[in-house]
N, C-alpha and C positions, 0 to 999 in steps of 0.2 A: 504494500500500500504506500503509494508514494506521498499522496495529499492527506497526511495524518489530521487528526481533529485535532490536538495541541494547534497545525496549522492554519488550520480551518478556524482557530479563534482569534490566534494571533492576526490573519488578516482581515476578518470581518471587524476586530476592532481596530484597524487603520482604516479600511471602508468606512466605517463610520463617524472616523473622529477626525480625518483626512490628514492627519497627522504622525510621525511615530513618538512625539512628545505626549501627545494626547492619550495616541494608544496606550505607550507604557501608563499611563497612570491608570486607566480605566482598569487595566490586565494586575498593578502594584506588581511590575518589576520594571527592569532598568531601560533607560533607552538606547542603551547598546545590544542589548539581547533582542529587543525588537527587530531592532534596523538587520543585526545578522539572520533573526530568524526570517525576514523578510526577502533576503538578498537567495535566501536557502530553497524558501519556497521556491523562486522564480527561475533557481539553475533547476533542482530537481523536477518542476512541472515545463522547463524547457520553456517558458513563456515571461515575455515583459509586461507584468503588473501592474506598473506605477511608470510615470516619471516625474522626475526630481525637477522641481519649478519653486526658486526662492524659496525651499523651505519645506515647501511641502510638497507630499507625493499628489499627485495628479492620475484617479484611475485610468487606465485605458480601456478600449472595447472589451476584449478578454475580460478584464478585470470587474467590469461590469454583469458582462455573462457569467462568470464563476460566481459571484454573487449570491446573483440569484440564488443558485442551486445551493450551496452553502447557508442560505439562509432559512432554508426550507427542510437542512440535517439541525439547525440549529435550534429551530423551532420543535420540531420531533424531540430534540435532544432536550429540551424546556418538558414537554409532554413528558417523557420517562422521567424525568427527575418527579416533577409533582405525582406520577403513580408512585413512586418509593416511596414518596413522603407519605402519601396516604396508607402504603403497606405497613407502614412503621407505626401508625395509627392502628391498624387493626383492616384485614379485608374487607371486614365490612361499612366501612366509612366512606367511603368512592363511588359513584356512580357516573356512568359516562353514558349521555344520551344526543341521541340527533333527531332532526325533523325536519320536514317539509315547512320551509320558510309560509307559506298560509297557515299550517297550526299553529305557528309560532307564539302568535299573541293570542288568539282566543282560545286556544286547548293550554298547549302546553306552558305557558308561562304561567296563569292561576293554579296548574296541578303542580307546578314546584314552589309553588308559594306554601299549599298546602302540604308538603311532602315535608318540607324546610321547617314549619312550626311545628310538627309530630316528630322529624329527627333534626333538630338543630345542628349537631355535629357531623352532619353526613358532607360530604364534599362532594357539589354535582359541577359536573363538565359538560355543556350545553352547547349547542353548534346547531345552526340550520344550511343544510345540503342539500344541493339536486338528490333526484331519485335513483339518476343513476349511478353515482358515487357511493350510496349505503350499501350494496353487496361487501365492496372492498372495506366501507368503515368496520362491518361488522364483524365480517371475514377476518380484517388484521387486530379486531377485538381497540379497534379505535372508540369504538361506541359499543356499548352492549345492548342497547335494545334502540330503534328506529323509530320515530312515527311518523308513516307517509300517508300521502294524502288518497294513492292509489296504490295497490300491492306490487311487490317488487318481486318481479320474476325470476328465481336462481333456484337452479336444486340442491344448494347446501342452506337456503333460508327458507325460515319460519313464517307464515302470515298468517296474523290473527283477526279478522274484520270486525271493529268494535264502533263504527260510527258511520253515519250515512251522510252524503251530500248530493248535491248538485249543482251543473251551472248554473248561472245569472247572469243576464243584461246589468251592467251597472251605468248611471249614465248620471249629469248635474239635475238637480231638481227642476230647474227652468228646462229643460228638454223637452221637446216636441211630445217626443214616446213615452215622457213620463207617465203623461195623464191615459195612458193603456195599462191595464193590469196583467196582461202579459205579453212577452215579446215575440215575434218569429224570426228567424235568421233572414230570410225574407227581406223583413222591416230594414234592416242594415245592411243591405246592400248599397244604397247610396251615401250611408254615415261613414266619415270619416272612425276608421277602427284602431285597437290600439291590439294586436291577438298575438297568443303565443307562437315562440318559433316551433315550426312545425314537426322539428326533429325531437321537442321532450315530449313527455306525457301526455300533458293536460292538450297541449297543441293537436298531438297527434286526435285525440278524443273529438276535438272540436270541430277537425278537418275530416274525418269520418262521417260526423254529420254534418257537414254543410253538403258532403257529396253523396250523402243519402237524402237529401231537401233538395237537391239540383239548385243550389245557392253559390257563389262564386265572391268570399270578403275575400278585399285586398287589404292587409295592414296597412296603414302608416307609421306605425313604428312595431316590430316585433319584440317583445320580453322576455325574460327568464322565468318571474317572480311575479306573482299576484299584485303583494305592493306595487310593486314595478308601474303595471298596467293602471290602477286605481289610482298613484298619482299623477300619473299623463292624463287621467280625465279629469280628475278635483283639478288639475292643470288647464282646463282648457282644450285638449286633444282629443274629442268628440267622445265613444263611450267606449266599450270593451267586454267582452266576455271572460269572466273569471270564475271559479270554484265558490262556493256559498262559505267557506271556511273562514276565508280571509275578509270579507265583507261586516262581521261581527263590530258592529260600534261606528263603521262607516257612515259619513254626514249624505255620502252619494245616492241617489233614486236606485233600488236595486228591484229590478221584477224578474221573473220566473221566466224560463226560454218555454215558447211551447213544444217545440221538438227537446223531448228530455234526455237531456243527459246525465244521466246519475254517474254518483263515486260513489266509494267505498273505504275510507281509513282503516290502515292496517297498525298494528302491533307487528312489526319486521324485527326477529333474530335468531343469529345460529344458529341450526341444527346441535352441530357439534357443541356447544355450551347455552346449555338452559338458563333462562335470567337468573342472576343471584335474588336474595330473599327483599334485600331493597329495588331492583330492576321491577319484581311483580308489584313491592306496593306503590313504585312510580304509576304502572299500570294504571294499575285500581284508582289512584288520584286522575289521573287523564280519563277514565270512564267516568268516574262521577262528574268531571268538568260536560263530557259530551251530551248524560244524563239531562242535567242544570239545563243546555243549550235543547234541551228533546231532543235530539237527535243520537242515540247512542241506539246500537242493535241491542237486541234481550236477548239475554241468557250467556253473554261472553264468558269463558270459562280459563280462569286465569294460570299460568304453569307455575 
C-alpha cells in the first residue's frame, strides 16, 4: 500500500489548511515532519501535489482529485470511530437508520423523537438516501434497518409493508385546478410540470401511468427529492406530482390524481442480520407515527 492513511491525513490536513505551518499545528507535530512527509507522498505516488507559491502550497488538479476520494476514507474513517465509541458503551446503544428523504419529516423524525424520550442514551445515526443506495447501506450494515417509500428489490433484503400512500397533484392555492377536487394527468398536460427523473422510482411509477392514460408531461425541471419538486412550486414553477408522504404540513393545494397510483412503505433489512432489539422498537415508533397519520396497514408483524 503505497498511499498509507498516516498519508492520507497528513495531506488532507494541508488541503485544508493550505499551509504546512497550519497543517503541523492542526496534526500537533513539527513542520519539518510535514513538509518531509509531504515531499514523501508525492515521490512514492509519483505525482506533483502542490506547488510552492510565497509560502504556501498551491493544490494542483491531481491534488484536487485525490481529494476527493480521501475525503470520503476519511469520513468512513469518522463513521468506525463513533461505532467503537458506541461498542465501548454497550451494543446496544447505536442504532443506524436510513430513509427515503419524503418520510423524513412526517414519519421518521416524530418516531425518533419518541424513541429518544423512552431511550435517552441510545445513539441514532440518521441519513436520508435514494432507494437505490439502501441494498448497499444495509448490505455493508451502514444502516441497519431502511424506511422506503417503495420496496427495495434484492434477494439478500427484507421488506416489510407497514404504510400506504399515494400520489398527489400539489399545486399554489391560487391555481386554476385548485378549485377541482381531483386531478387527471390529462388536466396537466399544458401546466408547466416540475416531475421526477424518470430513471428513480417514484418517476418511473409516474411514467407508467401517464403511458397507460395516453398522457405525454414534459418536465421543466426534473428532481430527485419530493422536497425538491414542492419547492419549485411554493417557488412559482407551476405544480408537480409527488408521493402523499412528503406533503404532510405542506401550505401547497394538494388533490388526489384520479388515475391512482398507490405506494407502499417498506420496513427494508438484511436477511443475513435481523434488526437488533432497538432496530424493532424504532419500528414500532415509525408504525404508530403512520397509525397517528391513518394510514398505516393492520396487522404488521414486527421481527
Amino acid at each position: 500500500m503505497r498511499f498509507k492513511l498516516r498519508h492520507m491525513e497528513v495531506f488532507r490536513a494541508v488541503m485544508l489548511t493550505g499551509s504546512i505551518n497550519s497543517a503541523s499545528k492542526l496534526l500537533f507535530v513539527s513542520q519539518p515532519a510535514v513538509s518531509k512527509l509531504v515531499s514523501h507522498i508525492e515521490t512514492t505516488l509519483g505525482l506533483r501535489l502542490f506547488e510552492r507559491t510565497k509560502g504556501r502550497l498551491v493544490p494542483t488538479a491531481e491534488a484536487h482529485s485525490l481529494f476527493r476520494e480521501v475525503e470520503q476514507v476519511y469520513q468512513a474513517a469518522m463513521r468506525v470511530d463513533d461505532f467503537a465509541h458506541a461498542l465501548a458503551l454497550g451494543p446496544a446503544s447505536l442504532l443506524r437508520v436510513s430513509c427515503s428523504a419524503s418520510l423524513a419529516m412526517s414519519v421518521v423524525a416524530p418516531a425518533l423523537v419518541e424513541l429518544k424520550k423512552e431511550l435517552p442514551d441510545l445513539t441514532v445515526s440518521w441519513k436520508t438516501t435514494l432507494m437505490a443506495d439502501m441494498p448497499m447501506e444495509l448490505l455493508s450494515k451502514e444502516a441497519e434497518v431502511a424506511i422506503s417509500a417503495m420496496p427495495v428489490a434484492h434477494e439478500h433484503l427484507h421488506n416489510v409493508p407497514f404504510m400506504y400512500g399515494h400520489m398527489v397533484c400539489a399545486m399554489p392555492n391560487h391555481h386554476r385546478l385548485a378549485a377541482h377536487e381531483s386531478i387527471s394527468l390529462a388536466d396537466l398536460v399544458s401546466e408547466p410540470i416540475v416531475l421526477f427523473k424518470r430513471d428513480i422510482p417514484f418517476g418511473t411509477v409516474i411514467a407508467q401511468a401517464c403511458q397507460q392514460a395516453g398522457v405525454d408531461l414534459k418536465s421543466t425541471i426534473d428532481v430527485m427529492r419530493s422536497d425538491q419538486a414542492l419547492a419549485l412550486v411554493e417557488g412559482g414553477l407551476g405544480v408537480t406530482i409527488v408521493d402523499n408522504f412528503a406533503t404532510t404540513g405542506s401550505s401547497l393545494a394538494i388533490r388526489p390524481l384520479r388515475e391512482k397510483i398507490e405506494l407502499t412503505a417498506n420496513f427494508v433489512y438484511s436477511r443475513f442480520a435481523p434488526p437488533s432489539h432497538n432496530a424493532s422498537r424504532f419500528m414500532q415508533a415509525v408504525y404508530k407515527r403512520a397509525e397517528q397519520l391513518e394510514r398505516a396497514i393492520p396487522d404488521v408483524i414486527f421481527p
